[in-house]
N, CA, C and O atoms as a Maestro MAE file, in Angstrom:
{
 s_m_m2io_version
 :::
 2.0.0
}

f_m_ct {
 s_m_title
 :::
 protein
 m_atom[332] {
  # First column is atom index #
  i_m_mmod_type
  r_m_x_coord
  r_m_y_coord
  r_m_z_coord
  i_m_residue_number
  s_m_chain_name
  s_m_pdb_residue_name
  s_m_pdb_atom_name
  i_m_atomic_number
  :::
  1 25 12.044 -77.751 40.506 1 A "UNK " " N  " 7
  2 3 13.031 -77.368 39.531 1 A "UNK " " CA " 6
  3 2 14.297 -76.943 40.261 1 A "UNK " " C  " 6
  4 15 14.296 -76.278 41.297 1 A "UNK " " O  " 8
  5 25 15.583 -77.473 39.504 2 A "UNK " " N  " 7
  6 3 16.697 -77.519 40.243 2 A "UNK " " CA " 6
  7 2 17.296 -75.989 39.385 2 A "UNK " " C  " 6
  8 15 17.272 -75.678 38.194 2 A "UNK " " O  " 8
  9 25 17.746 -75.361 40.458 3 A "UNK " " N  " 7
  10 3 18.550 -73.911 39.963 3 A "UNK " " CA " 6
  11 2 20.179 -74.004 40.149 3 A "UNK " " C  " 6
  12 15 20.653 -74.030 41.285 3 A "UNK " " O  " 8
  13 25 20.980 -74.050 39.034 4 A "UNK " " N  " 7
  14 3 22.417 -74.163 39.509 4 A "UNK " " CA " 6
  15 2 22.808 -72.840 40.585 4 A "UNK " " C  " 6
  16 15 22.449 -71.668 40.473 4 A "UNK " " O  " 8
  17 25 23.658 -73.457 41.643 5 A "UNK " " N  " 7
  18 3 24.068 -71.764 42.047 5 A "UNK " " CA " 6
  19 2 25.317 -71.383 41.174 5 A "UNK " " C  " 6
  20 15 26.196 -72.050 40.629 5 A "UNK " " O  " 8
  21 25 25.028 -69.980 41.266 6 A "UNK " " N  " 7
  22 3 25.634 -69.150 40.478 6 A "UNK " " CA " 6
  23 2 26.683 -68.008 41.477 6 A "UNK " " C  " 6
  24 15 26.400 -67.564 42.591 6 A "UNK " " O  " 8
  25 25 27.749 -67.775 40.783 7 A "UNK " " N  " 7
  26 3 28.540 -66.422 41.582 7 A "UNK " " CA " 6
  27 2 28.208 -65.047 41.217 7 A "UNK " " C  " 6
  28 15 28.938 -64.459 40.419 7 A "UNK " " O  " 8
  29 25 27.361 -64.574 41.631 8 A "UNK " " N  " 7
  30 3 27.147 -63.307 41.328 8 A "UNK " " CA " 6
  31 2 27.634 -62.166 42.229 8 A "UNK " " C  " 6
  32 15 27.938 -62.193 43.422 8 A "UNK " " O  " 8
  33 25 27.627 -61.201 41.385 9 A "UNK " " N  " 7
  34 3 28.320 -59.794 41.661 9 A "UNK " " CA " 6
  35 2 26.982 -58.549 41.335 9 A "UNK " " C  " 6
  36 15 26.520 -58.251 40.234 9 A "UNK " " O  " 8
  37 25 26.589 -57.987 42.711 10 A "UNK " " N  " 7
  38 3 25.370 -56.943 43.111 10 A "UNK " " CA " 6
  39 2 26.567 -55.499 43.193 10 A "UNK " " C  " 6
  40 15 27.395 -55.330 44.088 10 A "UNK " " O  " 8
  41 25 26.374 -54.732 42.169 11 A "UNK " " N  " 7
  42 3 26.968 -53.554 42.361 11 A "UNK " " CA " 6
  43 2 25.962 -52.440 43.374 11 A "UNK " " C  " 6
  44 15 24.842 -52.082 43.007 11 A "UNK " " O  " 8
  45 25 26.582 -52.007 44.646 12 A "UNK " " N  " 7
  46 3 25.978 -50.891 45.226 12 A "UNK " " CA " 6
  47 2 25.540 -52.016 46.356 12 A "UNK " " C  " 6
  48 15 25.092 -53.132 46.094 12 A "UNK " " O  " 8
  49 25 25.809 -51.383 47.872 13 A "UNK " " N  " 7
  50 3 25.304 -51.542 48.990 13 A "UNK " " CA " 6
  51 2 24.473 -51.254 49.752 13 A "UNK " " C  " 6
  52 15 24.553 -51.430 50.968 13 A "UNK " " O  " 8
  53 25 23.301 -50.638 49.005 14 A "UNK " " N  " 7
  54 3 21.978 -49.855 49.268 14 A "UNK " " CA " 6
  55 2 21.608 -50.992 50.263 14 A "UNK " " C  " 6
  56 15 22.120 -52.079 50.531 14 A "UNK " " O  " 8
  57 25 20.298 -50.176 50.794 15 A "UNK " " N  " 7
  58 3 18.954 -51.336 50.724 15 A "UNK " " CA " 6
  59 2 18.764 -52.444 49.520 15 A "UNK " " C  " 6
  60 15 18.574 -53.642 49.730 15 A "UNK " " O  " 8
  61 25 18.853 -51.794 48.152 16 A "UNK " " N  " 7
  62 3 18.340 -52.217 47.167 16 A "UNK " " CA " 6
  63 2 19.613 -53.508 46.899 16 A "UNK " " C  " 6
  64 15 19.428 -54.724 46.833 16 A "UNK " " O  " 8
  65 25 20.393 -53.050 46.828 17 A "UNK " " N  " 7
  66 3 21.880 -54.264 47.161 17 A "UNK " " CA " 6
  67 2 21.502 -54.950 47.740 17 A "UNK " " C  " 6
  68 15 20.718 -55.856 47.461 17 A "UNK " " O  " 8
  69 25 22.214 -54.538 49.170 18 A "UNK " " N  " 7
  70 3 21.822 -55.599 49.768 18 A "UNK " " CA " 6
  71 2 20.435 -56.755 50.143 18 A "UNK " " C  " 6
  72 15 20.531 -57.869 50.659 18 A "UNK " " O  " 8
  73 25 19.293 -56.101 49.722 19 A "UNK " " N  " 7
  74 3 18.121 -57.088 49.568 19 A "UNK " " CA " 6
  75 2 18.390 -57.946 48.380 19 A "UNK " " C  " 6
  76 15 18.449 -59.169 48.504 19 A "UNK " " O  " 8
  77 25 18.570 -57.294 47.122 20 A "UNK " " N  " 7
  78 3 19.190 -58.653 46.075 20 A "UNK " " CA " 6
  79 2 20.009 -59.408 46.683 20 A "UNK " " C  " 6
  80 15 19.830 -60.618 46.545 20 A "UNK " " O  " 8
  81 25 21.152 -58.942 47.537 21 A "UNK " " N  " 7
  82 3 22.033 -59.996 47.695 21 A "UNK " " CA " 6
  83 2 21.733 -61.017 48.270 21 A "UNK " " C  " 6
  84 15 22.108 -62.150 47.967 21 A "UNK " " O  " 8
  85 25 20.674 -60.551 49.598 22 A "UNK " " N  " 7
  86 3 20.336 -61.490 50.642 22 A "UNK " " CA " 6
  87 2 19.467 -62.745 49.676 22 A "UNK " " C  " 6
  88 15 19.661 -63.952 49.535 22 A "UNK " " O  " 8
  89 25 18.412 -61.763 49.106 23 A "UNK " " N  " 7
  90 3 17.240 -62.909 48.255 23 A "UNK " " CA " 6
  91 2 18.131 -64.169 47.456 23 A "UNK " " C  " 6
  92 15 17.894 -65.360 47.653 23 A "UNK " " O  " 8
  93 25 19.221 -63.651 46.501 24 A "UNK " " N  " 7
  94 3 20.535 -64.525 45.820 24 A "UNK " " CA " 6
  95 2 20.657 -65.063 46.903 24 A "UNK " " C  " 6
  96 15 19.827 -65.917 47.213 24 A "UNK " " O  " 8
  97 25 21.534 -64.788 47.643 25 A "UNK " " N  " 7
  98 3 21.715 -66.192 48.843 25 A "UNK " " CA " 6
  99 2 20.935 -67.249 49.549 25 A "UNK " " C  " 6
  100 15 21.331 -68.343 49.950 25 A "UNK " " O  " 8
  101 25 19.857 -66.760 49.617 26 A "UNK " " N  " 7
  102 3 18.636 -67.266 49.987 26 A "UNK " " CA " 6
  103 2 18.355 -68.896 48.880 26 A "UNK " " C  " 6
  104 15 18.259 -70.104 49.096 26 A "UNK " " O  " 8
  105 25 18.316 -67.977 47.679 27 A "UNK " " N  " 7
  106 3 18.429 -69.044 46.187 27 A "UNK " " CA " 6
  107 2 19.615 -69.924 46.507 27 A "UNK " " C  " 6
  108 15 19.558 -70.898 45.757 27 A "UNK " " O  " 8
  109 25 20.586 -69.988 47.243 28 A "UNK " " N  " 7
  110 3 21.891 -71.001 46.817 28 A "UNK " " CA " 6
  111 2 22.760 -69.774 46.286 28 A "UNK " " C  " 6
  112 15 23.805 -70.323 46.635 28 A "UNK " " O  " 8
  113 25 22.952 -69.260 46.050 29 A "UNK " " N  " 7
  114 3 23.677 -68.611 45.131 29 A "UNK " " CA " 6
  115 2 24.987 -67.682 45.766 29 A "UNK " " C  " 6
  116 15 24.673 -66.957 46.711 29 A "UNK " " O  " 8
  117 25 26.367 -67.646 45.344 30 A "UNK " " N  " 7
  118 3 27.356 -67.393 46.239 30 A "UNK " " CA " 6
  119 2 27.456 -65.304 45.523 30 A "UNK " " C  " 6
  120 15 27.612 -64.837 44.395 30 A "UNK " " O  " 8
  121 25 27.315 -64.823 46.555 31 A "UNK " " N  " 7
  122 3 27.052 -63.387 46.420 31 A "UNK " " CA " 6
  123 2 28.523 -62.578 46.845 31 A "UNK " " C  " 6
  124 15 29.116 -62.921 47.867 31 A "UNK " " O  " 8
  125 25 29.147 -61.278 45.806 32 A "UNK " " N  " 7
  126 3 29.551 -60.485 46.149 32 A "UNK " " CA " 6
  127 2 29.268 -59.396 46.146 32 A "UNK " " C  " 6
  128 15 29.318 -59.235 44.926 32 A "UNK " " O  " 8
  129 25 29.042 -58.618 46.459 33 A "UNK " " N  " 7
  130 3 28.625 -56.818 46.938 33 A "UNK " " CA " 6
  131 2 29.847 -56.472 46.939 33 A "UNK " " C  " 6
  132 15 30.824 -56.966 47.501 33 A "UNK " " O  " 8
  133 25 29.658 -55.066 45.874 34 A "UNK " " N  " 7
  134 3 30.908 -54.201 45.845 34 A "UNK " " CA " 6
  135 2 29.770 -52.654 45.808 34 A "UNK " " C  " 6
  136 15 28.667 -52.487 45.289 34 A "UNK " " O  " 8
  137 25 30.548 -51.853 46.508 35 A "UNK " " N  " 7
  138 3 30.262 -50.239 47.009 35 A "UNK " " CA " 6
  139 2 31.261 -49.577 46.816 35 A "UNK " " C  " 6
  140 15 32.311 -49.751 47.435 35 A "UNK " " O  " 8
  141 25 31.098 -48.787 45.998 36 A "UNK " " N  " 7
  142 3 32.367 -47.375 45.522 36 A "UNK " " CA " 6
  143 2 32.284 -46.700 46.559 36 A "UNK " " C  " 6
  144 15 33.474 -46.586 46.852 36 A "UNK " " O  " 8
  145 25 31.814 -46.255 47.201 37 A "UNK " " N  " 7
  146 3 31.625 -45.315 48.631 37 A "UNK " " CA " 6
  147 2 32.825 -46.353 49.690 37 A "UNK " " C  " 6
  148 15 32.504 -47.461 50.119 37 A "UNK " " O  " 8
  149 25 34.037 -45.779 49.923 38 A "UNK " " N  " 7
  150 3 34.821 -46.045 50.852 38 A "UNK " " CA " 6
  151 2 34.910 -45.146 52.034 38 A "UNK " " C  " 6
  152 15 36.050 -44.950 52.457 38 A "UNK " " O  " 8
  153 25 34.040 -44.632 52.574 39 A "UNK " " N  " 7
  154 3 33.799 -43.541 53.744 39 A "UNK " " CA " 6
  155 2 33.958 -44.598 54.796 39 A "UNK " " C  " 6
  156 15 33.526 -45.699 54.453 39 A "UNK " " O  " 8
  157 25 34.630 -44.501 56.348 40 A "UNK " " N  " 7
  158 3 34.325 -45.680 57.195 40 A "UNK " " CA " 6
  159 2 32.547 -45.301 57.680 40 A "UNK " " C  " 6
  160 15 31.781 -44.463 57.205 40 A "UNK " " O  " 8
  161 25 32.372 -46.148 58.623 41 A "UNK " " N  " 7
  162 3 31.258 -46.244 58.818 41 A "UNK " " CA " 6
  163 2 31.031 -45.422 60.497 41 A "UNK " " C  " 6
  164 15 31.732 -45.605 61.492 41 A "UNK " " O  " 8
  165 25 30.299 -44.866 60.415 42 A "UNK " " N  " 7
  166 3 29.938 -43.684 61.907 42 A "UNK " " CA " 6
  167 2 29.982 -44.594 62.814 42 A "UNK " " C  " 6
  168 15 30.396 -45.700 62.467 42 A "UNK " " O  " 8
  169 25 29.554 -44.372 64.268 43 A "UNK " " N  " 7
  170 3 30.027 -45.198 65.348 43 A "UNK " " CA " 6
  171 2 28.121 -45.020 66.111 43 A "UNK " " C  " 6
  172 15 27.732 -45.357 67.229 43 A "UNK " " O  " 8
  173 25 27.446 -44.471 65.133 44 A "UNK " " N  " 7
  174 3 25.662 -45.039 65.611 44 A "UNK " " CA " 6
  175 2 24.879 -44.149 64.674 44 A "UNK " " C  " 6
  176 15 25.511 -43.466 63.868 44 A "UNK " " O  " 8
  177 25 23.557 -44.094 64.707 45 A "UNK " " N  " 7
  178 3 22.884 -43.935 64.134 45 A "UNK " " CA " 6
  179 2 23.006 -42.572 63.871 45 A "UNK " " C  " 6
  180 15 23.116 -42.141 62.723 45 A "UNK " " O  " 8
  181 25 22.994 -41.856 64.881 46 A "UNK " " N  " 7
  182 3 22.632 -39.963 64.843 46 A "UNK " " CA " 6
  183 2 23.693 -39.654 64.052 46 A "UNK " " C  " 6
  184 15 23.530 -39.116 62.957 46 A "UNK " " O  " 8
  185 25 25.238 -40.059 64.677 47 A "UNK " " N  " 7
  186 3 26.571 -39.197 63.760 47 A "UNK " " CA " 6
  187 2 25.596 -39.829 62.073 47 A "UNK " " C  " 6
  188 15 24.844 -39.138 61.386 47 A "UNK " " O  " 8
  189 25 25.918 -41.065 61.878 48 A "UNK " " N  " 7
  190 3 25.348 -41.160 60.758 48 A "UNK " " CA " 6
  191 2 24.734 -40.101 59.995 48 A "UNK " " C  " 6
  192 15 25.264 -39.496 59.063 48 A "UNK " " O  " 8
  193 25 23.309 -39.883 60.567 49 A "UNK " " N  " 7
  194 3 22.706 -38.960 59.930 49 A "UNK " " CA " 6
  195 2 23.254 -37.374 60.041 49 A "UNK " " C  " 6
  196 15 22.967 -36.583 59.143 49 A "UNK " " O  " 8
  197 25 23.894 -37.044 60.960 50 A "UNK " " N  " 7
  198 3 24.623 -35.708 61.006 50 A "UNK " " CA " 6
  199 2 25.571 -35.395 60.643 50 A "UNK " " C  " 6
  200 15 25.791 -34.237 60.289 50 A "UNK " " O  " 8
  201 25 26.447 -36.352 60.619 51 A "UNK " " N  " 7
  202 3 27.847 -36.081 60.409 51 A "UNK " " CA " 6
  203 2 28.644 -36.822 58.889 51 A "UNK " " C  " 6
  204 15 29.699 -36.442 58.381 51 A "UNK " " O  " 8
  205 25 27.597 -38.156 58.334 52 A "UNK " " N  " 7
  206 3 28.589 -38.716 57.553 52 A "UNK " " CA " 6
  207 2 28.075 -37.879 56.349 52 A "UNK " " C  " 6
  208 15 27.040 -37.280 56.056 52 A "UNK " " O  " 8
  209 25 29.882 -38.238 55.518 53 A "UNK " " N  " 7
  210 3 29.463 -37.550 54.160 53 A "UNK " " CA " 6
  211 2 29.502 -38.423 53.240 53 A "UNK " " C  " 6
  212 15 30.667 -38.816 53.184 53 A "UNK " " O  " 8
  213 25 28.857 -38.962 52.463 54 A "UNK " " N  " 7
  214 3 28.571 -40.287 51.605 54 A "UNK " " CA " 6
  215 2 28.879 -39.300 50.131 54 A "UNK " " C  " 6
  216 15 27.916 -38.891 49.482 54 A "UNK " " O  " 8
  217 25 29.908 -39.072 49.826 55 A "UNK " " N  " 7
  218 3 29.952 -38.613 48.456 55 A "UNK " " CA " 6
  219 2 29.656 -39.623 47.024 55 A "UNK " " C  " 6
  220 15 29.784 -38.985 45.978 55 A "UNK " " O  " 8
  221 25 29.407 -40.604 46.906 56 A "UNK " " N  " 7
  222 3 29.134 -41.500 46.055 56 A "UNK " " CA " 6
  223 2 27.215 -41.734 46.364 56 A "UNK " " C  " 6
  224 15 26.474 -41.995 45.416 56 A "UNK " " O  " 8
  225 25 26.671 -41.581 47.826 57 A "UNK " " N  " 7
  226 3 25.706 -41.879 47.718 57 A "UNK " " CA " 6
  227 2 24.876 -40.607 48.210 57 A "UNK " " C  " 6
  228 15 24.607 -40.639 49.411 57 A "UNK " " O  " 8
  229 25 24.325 -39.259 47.356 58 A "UNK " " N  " 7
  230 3 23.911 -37.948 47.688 58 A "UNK " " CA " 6
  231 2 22.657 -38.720 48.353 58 A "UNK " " C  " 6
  232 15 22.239 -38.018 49.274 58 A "UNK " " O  " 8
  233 25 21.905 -39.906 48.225 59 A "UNK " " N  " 7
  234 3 20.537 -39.973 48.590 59 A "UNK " " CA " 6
  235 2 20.168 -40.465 49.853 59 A "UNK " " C  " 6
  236 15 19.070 -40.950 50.125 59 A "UNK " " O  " 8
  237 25 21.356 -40.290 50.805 60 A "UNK " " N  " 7
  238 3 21.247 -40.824 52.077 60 A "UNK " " CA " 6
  239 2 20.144 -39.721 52.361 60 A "UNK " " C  " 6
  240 15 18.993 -40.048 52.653 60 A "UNK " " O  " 8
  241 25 20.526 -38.471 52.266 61 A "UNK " " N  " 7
  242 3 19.450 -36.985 52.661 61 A "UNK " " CA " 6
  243 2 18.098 -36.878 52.560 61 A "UNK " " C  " 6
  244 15 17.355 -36.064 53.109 61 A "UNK " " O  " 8
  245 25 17.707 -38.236 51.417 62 A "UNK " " N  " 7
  246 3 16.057 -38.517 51.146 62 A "UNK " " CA " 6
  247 2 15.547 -38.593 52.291 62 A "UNK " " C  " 6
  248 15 16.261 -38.573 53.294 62 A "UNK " " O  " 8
  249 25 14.330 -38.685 52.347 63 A "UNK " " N  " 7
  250 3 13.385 -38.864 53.354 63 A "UNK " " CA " 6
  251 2 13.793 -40.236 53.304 63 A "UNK " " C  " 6
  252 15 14.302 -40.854 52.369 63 A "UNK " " O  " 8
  253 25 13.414 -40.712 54.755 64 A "UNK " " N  " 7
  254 3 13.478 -41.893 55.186 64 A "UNK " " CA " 6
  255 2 11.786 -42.294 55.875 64 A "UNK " " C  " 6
  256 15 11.510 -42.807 56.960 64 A "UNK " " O  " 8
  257 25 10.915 -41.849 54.815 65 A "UNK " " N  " 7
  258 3 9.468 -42.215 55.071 65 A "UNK " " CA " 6
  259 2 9.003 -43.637 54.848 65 A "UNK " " C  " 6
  260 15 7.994 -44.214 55.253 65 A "UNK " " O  " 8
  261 25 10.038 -44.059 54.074 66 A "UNK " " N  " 7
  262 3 9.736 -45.072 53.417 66 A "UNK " " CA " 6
  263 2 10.082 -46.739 54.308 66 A "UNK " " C  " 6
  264 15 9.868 -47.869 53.870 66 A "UNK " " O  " 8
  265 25 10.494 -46.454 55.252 67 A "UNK " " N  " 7
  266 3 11.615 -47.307 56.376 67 A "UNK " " CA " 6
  267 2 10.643 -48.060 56.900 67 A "UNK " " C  " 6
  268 15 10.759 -49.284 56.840 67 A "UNK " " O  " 8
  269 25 9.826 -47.634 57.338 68 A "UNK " " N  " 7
  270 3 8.915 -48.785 58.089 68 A "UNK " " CA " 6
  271 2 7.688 -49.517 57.539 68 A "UNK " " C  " 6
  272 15 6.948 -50.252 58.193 68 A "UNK " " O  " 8
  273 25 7.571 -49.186 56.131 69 A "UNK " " N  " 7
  274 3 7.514 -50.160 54.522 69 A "UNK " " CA " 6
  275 2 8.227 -51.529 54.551 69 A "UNK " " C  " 6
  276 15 7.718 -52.646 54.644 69 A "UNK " " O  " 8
  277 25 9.912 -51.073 54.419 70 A "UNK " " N  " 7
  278 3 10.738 -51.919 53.968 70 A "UNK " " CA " 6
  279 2 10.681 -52.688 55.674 70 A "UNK " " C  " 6
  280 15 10.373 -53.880 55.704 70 A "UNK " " O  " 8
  281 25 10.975 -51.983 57.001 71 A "UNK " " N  " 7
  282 3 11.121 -52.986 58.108 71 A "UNK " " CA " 6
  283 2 9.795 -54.180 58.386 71 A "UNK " " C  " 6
  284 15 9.762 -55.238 59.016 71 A "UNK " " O  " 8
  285 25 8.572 -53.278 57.428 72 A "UNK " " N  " 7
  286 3 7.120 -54.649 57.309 72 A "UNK " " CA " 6
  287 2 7.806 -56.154 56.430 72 A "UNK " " C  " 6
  288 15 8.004 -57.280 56.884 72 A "UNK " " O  " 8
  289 25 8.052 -55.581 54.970 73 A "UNK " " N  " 7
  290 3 8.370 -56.267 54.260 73 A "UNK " " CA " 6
  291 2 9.437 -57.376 54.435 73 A "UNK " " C  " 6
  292 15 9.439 -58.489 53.910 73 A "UNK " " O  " 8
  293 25 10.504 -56.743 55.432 74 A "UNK " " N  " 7
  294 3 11.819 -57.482 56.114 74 A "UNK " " CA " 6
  295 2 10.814 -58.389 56.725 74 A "UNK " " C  " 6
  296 15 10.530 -59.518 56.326 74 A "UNK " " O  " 8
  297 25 10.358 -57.819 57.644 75 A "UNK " " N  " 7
  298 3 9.385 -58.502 58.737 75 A "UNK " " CA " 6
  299 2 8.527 -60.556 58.252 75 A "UNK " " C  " 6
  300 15 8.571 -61.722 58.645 75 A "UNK " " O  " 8
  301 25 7.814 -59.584 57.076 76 A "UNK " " N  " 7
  302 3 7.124 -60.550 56.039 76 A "UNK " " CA " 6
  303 2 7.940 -61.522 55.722 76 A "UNK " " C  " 6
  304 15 7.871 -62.662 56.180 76 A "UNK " " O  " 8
  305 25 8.949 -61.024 54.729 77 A "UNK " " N  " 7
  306 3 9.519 -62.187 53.726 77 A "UNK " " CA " 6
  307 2 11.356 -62.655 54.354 77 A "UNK " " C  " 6
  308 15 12.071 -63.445 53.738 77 A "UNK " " O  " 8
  309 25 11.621 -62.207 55.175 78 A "UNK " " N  " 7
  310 3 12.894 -62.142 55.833 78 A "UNK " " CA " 6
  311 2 12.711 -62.367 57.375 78 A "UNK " " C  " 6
  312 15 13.802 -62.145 57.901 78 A "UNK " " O  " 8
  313 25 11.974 -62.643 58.111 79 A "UNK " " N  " 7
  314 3 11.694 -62.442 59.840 79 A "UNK " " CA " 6
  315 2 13.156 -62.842 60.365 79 A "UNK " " C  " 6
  316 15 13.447 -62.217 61.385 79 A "UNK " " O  " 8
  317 25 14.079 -63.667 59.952 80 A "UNK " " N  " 7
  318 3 15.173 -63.886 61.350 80 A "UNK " " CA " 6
  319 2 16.513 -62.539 60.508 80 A "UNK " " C  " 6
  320 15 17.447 -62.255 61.258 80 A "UNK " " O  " 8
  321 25 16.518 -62.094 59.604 81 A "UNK " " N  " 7
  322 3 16.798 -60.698 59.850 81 A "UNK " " CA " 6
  323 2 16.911 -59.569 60.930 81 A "UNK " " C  " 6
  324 15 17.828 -58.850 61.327 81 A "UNK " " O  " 8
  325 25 15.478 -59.735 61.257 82 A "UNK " " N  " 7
  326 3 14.672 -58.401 62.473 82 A "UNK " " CA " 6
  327 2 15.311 -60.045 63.629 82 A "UNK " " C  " 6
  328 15 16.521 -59.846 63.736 82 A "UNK " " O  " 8
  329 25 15.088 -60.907 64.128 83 A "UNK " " N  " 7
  330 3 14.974 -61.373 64.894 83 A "UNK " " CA " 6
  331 2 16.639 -61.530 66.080 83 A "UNK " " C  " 6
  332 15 16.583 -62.146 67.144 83 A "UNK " " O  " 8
  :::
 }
 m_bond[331] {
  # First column is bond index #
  i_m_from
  i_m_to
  i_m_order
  :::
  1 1 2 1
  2 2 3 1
  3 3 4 2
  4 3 5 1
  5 5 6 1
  6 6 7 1
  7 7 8 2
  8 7 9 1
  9 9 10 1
  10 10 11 1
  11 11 12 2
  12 11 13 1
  13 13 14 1
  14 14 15 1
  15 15 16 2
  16 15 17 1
  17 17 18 1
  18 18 19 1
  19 19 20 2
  20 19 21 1
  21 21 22 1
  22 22 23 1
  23 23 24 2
  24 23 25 1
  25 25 26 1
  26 26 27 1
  27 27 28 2
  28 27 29 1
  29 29 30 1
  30 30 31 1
  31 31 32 2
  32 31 33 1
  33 33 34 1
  34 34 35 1
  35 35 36 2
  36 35 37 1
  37 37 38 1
  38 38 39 1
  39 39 40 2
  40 39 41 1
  41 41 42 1
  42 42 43 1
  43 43 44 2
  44 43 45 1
  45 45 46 1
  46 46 47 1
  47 47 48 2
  48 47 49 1
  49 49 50 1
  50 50 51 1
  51 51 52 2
  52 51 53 1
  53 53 54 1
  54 54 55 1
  55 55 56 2
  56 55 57 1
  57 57 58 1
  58 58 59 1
  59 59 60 2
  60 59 61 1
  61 61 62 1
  62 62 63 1
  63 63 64 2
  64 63 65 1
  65 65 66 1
  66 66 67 1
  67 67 68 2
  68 67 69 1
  69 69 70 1
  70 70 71 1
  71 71 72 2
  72 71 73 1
  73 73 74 1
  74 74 75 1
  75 75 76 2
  76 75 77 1
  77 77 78 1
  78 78 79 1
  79 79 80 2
  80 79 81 1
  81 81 82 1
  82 82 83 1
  83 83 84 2
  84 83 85 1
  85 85 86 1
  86 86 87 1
  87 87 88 2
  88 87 89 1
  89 89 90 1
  90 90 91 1
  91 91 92 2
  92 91 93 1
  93 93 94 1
  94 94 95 1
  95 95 96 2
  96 95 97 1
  97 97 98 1
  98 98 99 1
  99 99 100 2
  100 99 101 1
  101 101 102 1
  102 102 103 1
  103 103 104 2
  104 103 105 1
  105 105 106 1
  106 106 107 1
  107 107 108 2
  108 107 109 1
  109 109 110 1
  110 110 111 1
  111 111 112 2
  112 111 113 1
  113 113 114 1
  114 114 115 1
  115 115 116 2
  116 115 117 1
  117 117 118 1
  118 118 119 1
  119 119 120 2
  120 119 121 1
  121 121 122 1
  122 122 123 1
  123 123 124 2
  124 123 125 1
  125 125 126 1
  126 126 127 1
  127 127 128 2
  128 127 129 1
  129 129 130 1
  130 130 131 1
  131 131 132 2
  132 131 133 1
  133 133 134 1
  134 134 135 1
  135 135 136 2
  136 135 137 1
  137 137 138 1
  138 138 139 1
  139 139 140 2
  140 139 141 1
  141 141 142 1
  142 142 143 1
  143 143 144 2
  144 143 145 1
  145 145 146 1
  146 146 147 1
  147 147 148 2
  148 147 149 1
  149 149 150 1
  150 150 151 1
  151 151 152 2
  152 151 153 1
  153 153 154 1
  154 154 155 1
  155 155 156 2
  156 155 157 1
  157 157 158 1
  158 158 159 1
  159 159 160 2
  160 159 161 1
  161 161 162 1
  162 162 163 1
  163 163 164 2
  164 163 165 1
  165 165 166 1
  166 166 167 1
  167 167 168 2
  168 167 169 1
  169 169 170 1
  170 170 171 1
  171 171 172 2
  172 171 173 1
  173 173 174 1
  174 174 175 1
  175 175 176 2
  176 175 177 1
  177 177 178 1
  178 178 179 1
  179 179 180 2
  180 179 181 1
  181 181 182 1
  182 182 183 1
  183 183 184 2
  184 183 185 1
  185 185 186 1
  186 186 187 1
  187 187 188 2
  188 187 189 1
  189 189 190 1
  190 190 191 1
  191 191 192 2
  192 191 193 1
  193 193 194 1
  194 194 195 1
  195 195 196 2
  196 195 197 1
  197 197 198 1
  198 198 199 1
  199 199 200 2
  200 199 201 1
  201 201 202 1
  202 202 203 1
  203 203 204 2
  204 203 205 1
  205 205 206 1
  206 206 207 1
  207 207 208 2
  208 207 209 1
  209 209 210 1
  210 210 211 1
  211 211 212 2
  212 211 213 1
  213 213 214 1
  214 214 215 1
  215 215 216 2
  216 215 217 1
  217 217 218 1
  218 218 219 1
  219 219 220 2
  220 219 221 1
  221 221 222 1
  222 222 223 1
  223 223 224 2
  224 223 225 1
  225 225 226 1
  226 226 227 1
  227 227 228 2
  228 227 229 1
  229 229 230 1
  230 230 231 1
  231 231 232 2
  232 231 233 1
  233 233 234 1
  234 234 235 1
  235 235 236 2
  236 235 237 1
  237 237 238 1
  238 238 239 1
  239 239 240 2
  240 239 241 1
  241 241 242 1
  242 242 243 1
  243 243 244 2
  244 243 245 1
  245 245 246 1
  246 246 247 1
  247 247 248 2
  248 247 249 1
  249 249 250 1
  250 250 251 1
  251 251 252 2
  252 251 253 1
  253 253 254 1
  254 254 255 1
  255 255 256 2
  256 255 257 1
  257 257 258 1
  258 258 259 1
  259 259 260 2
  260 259 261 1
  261 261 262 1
  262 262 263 1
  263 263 264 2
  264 263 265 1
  265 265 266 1
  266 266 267 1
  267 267 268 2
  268 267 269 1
  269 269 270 1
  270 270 271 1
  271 271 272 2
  272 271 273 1
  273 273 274 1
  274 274 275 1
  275 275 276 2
  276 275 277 1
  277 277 278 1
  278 278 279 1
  279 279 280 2
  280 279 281 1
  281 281 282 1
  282 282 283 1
  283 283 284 2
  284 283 285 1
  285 285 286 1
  286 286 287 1
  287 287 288 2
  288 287 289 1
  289 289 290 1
  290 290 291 1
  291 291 292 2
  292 291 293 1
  293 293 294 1
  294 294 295 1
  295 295 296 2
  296 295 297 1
  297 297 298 1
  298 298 299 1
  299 299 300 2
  300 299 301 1
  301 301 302 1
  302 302 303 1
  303 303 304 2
  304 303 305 1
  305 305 306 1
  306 306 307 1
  307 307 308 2
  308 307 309 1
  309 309 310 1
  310 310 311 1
  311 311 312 2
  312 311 313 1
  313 313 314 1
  314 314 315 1
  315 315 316 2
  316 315 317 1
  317 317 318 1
  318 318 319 1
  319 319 320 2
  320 319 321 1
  321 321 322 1
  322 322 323 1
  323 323 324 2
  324 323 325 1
  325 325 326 1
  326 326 327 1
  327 327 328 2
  328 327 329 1
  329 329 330 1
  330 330 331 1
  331 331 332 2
  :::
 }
}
């Protein structure tokens, strides 16, 4: 079955974003991502977690238990991602 591609628009640059977006592209499908959060981006991982202030996104502060779930799943259904 033939799927037209489509232009779609993924509001929010999460994980959760950006995995729709990637999967849409994956389909054919021409993807834009838009993020209200205009903060620049830290210069590595630690400032990240110490220093940035994501006022649009309070849930950066969650636990991040859940990370090596989603890096299996990347792993699984996405491998040249990780690669």
């Amino acid at each position: 079955m033939s799927i037209k591609s489509k232009n779609i628009i993924v509001m929010g640059g999460s994980v959760a974003g950006l995995g729709v977006g990637l999967a849409l592209t994956a389909d054919g499908h021409r993807v834009t991502i838009l993020e209200a959060d205009s903060s620049p981006m830290p210069a590595d991982h630690t400032e990240a977690f110490e220093k940035w202030e994501r006022k649009g996104a309070p849930q950066v502060w969650h636990s991040h238990a859940l990370l090596a779930r989603l890096y299996s799943q990347i792993a699984e259904h996405s491998p040249s991602l990780i690669e």
